[in-house]
C-alpha positions in Angstrom: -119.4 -289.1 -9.5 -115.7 -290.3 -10.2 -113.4 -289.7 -7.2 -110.9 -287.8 -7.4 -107.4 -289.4 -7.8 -106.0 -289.6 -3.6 -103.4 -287.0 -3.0 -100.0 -287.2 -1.6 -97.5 -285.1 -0.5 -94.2 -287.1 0.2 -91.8 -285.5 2.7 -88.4 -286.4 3.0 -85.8 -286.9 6.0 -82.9 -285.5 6.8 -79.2 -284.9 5.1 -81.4 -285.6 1.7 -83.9 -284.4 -0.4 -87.3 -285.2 -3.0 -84.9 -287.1 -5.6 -85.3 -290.2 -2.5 -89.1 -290.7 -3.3 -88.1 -290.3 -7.4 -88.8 -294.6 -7.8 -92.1 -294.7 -5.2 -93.6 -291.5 -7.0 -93.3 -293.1 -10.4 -95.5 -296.1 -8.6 -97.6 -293.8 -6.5 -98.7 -292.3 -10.2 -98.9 -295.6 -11.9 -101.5 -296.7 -9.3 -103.7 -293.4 -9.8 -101.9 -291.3 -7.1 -101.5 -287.5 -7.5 -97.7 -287.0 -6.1 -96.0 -284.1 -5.5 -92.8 -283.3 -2.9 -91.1 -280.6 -1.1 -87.7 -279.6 -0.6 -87.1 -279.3 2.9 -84.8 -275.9 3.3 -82.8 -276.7 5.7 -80.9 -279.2 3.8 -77.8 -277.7 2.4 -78.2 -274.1 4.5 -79.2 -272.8 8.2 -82.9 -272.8 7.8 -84.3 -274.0 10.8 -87.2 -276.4 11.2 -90.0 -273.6 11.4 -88.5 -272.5 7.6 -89.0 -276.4 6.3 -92.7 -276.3 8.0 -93.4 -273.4 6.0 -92.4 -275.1 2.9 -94.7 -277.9 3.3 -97.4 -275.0 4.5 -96.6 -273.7 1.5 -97.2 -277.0 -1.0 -100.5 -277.4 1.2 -101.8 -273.9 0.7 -101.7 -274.8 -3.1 -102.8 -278.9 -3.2 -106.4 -277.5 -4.2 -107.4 -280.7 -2.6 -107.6 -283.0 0.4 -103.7 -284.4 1.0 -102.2 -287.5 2.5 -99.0 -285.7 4.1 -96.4 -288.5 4.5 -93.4 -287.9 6.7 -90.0 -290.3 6.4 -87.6 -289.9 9.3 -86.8 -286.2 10.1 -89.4 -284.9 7.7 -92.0 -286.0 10.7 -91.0 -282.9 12.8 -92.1 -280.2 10.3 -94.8 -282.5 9.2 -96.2 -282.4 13.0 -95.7 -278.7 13.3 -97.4 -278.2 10.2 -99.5 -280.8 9.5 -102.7 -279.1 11.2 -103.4 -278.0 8.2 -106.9 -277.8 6.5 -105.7 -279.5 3.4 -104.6 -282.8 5.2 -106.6 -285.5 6.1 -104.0 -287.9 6.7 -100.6 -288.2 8.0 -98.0 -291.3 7.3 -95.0 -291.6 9.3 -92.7 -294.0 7.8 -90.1 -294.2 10.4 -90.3 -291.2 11.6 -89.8 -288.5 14.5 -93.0 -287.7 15.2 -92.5 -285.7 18.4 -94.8 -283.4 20.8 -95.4 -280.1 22.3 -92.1 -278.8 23.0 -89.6 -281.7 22.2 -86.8 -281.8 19.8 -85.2 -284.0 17.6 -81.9 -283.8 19.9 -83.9 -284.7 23.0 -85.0 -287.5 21.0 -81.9 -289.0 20.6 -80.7 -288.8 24.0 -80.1 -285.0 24.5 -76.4 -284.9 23.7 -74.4 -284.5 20.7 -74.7 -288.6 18.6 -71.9 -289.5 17.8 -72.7 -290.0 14.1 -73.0 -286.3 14.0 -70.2 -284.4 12.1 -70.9 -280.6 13.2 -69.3 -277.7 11.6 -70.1 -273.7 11.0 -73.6 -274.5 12.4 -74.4 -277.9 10.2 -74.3 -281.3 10.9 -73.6 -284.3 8.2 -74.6 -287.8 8.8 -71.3 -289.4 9.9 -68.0 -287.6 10.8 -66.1 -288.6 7.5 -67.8 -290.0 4.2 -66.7 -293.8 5.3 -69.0 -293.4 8.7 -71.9 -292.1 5.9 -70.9 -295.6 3.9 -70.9 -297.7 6.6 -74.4 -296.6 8.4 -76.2 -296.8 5.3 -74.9 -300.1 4.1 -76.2 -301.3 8.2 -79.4 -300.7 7.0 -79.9 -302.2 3.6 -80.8 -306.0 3.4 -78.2 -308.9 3.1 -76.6 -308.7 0.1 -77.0 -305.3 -1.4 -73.2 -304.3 -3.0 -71.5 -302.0 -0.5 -70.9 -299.3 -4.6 -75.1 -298.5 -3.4 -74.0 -297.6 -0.2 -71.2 -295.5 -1.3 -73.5 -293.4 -4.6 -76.6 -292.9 -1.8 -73.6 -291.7 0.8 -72.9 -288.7 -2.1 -75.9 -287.2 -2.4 -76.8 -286.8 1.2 -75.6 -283.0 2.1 -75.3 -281.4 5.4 -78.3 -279.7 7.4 -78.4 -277.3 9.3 -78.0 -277.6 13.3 -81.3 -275.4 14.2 -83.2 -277.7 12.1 -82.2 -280.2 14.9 -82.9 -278.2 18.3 -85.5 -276.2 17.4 -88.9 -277.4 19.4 -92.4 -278.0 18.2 -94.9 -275.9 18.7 -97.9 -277.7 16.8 -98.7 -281.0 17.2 -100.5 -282.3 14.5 -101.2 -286.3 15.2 -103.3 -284.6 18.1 -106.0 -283.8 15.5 -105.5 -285.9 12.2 -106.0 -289.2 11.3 -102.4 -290.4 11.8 -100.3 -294.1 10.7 -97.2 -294.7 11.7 -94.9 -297.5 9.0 -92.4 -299.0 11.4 -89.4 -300.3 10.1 -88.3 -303.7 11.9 -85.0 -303.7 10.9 -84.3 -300.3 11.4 -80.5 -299.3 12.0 -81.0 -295.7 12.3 -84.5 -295.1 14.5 -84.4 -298.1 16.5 -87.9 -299.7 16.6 -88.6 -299.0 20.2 -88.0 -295.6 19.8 -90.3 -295.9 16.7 -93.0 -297.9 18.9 -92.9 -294.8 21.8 -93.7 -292.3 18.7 -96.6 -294.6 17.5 -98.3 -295.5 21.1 -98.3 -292.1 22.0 -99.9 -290.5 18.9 -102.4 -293.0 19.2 -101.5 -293.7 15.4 -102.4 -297.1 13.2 -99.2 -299.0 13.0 -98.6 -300.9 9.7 -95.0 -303.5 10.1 -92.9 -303.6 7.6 -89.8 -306.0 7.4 -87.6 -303.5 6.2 -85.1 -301.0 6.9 -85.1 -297.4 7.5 -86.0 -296.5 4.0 -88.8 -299.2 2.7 -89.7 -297.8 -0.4 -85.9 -297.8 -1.7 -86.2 -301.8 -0.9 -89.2 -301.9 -3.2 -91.3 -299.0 -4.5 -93.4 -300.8 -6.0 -94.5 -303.0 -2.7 -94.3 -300.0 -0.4 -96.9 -298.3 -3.2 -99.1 -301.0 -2.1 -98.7 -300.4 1.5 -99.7 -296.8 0.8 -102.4 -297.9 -1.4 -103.9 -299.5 1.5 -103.1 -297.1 3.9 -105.1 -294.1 1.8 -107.9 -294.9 -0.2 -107.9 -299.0 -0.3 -111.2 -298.8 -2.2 -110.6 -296.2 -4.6 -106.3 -296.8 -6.0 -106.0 -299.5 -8.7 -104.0 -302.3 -7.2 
């Protein structure tokens, strides 16, 4: 019998939205993947974190299929909370929060107010002005990259809301599923040790990658190969 093609569901982090994955989809799909997102609702409103959980609860209830659930950043707190899911077999956090019973993604980063948050009418923006969004997001890209990339990725991010932020997990995911963690070496925005706790403690695989906080916009089509390997190394067309 042919296998079917592996499954992913790709969840983004936070202040953005599905349109990050758009180039590693296109490769996901050239190498046999089934792809689909999810847009996380709290991006853009007040939804809290239980409301982008039930999003991705929702996109699992209708896979009609075994799923790899993969978590960038922020997305890994709704992925944990709702990752315990019949539908998933594994989870991939690339670089991302993935937190336990009871923790938030404030405590995480220290338990006060960052200073890269902007908060305002109960939302909070990457950076207090748009040149603080510029200037984190060029930190992170590799040598060389013109600062006009910096500057179009630093317009589409929105704000999200604050509750999306302080709300707690309740389900812990990793505890049950097959779990990697992707750490990002050169990470300017979830520095690696923090990265390191998340992966030692879930007991996760940990794949290295040389890269920033968003691998797969350095090269989608190497980070495809990463997940290929990661998934169903046997089964996706190299």
């Amino acid at each position: 019998m042919t296998p079917s093609p592996p499954r992913i569901l790709l969840v983004h982090g936070a202040w953005s939205g599905p349109w990050v994955f758009d180039r590693l989809a296109a490769e996901l799909v050239a190498r046999g993947f089934t792809v689909d997102t999810v847009a996380l609702p709290s991006i853009g409103s007040t939804a809290d974190m239980y409301a982008d959980a039930d999003a991705i609860t929702a996109k699992l209830d209708a896979a009609g299929g075994p799923v790899t659930l993969l978590a960038h950043s922020y997305g890994g707190i709704p992925t944990t909370q709702a990752g315990d899911h019949p539908a998933v077999e594994r989870i991939v956090y690339v670089a991302a929060f993935a937190l336990d019973e009871g923790e938030t993604l404030q405590q995480a980063v220290g338990g006060g107010i960052p200073d890269f948050w902007g908060i305002a009418d109960g939302m909070v923006s990457m950076g207090r002005s748009r040149e603080d969004r510029i200037a984190m997001i060029a930190a992170d890209f590799p040598p060389g990259v013109p600062v006009e990339v910096a500057e179009q990725l630093a317009d589409t991010f929105q704000p999200q809301a604050f509750d999306a932020f302080t709300t707690p997990v309740t389900k812990v995911a990793w505890r049950g599923k097959p779990t990697t963690y992707v750490l990002t070496e050169r990470d300017a925005l979830v520095p690696t040790a923090l990265q390191e706790h998340f992966a030692a403690r879930s007991g996760a695989d940990v794949v290295r990658v040389d890269t920033g906080h968003i691998p797969f916009e350095d090269d989608p089509a190497w980070f495809a190969g990463v997940l290929a390997d990661i998934v169903t190394p046997a089964e996706v067309a190299r």
